[in-house]
C-alpha positions as CSV (number, residue, x, y, z in Angstrom):
1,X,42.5,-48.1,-0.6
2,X,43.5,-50.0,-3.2
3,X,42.4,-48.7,-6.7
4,X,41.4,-51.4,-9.7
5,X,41.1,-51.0,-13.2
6,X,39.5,-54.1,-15.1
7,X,38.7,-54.3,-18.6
8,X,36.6,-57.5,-19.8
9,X,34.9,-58.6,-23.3
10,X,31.3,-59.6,-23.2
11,X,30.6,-62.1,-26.4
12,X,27.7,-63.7,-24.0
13,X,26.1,-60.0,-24.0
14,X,25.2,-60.4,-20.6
15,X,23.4,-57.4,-19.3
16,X,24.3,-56.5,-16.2
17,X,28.7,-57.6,-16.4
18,X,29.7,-54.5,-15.3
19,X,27.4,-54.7,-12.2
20,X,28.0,-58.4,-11.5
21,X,31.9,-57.6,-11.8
22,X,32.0,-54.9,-10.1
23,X,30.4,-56.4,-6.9
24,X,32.5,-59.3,-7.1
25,X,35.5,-56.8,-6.9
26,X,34.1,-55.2,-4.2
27,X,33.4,-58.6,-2.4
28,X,36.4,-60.0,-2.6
29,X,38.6,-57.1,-2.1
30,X,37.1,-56.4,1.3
31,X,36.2,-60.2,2.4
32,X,40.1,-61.9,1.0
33,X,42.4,-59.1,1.0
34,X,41.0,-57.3,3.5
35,X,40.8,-53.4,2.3
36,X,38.5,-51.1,3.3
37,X,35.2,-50.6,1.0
38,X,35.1,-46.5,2.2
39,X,38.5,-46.1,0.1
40,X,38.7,-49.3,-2.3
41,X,38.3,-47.6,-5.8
42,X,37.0,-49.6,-8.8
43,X,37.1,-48.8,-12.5
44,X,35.5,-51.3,-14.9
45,X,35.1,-51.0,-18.8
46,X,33.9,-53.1,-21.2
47,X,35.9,-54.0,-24.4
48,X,35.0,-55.0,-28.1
49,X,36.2,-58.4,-28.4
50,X,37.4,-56.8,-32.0
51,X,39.8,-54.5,-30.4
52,X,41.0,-56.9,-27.9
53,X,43.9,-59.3,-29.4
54,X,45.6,-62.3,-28.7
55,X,47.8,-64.1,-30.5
56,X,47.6,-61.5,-33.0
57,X,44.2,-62.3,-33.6
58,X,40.9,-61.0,-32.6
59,X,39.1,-62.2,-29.5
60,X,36.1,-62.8,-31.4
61,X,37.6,-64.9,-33.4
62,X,38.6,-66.9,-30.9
63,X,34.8,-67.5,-29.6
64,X,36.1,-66.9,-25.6
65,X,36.0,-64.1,-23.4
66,X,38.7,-62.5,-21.6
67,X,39.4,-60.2,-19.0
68,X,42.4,-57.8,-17.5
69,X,42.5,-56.7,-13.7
70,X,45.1,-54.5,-12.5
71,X,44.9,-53.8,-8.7
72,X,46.9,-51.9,-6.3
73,X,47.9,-52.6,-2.9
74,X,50.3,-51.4,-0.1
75,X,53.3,-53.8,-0.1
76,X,53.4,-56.0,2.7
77,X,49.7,-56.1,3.6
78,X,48.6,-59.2,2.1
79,X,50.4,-62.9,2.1
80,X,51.1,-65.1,-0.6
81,X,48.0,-66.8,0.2
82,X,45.7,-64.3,-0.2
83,X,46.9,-63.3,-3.3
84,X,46.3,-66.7,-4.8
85,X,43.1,-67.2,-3.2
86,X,42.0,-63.5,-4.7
87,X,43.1,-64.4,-8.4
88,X,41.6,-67.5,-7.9
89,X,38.3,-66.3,-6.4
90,X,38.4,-63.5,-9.3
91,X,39.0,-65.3,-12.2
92,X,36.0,-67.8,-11.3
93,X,33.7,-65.1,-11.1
94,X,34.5,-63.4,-14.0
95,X,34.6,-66.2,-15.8
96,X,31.1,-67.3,-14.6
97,X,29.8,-64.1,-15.8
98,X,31.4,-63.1,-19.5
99,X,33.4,-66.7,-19.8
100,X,34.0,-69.4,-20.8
101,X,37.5,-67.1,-20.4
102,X,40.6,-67.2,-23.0
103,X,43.6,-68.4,-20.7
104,X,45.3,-65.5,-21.2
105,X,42.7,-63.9,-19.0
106,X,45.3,-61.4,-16.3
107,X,45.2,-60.4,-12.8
108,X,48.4,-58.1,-11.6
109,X,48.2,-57.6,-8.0
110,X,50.7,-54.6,-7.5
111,X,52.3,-54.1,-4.6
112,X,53.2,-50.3,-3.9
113,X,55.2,-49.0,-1.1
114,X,53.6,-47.3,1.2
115,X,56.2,-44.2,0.7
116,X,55.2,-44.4,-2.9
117,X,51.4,-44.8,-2.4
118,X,48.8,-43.2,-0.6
119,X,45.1,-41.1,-0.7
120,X,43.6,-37.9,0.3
121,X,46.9,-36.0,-0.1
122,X,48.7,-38.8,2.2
123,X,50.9,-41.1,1.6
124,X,50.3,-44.6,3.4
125,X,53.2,-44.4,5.1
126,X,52.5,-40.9,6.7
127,X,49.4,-42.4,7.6
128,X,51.2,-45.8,9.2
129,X,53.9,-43.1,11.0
130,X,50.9,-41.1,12.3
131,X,48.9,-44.1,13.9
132,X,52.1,-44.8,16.0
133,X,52.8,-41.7,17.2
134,X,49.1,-41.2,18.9
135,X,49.3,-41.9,22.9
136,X,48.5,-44.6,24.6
137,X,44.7,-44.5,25.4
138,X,44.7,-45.2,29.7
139,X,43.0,-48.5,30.3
């Protein structure tokens, strides 16, 4: 795991953002935070700069793009450092591809429990509890 959910404007139009974000996701999610590709899960959706407000006003008007990326991790499995590095790494990709990016352009890195989080019917603590319990393989 984790599971991400981004939502980005597009006032460049550039064709393939989706694609572009989605691979940077991808990249830096396996390559900085270290989760596995086989069970990271990405949703990303484009939004109307029309619909999407800040300041009370609409982004469009503002003549910027802007983004929202909400990702989430087991607790505990990432440092301080890779968190910043990720947002960092993130946020200039993103913003090479849709920006120049509105500074109230988001990334939430959630940390779950692992009691309160999980995949495939398991939790990530059952799966944590069940990697411990397994014998010692004979050298």
């Amino acid at each position: 795991m984790p599971i991400l959910t981004a939502r980005y404007t597009n006032p460049k139009g550039e064709p393939d953002a989706r694609f572009k974000i989605v691979a940077a996701l991808a990249e830096f999610t396996q390559s900085i935070l270290r989760k596995r590709p086989e069970v990271t899960s990405i949703l990303v959706e484009e939004a109307s700069g029309d619909h999407w407000l800040i300041g009370r006003k609409p982004l469009s008007s503002h003549g910027l793009a802007t983004f929202f990326l909400d990702i989430k991790v087991t607790a505990g499995t990432n440092t301080k450092e890779e968190i910043a590095a990720y947002i960092d790494a993130v946020h200039a990709r993103v913003g090479a591809t849709v920006g120049p990016l509105h500074e109230a352009s988001y990334i939430v890195v959630d940390e779950v429990p692992a009691a309160n989080w999980g995949f495939g019917g398991r939790t990530q603590e059952e799966r944590f509890i069940a990697g411990r319990s397994r014998p010692a393989m004979a050298a």
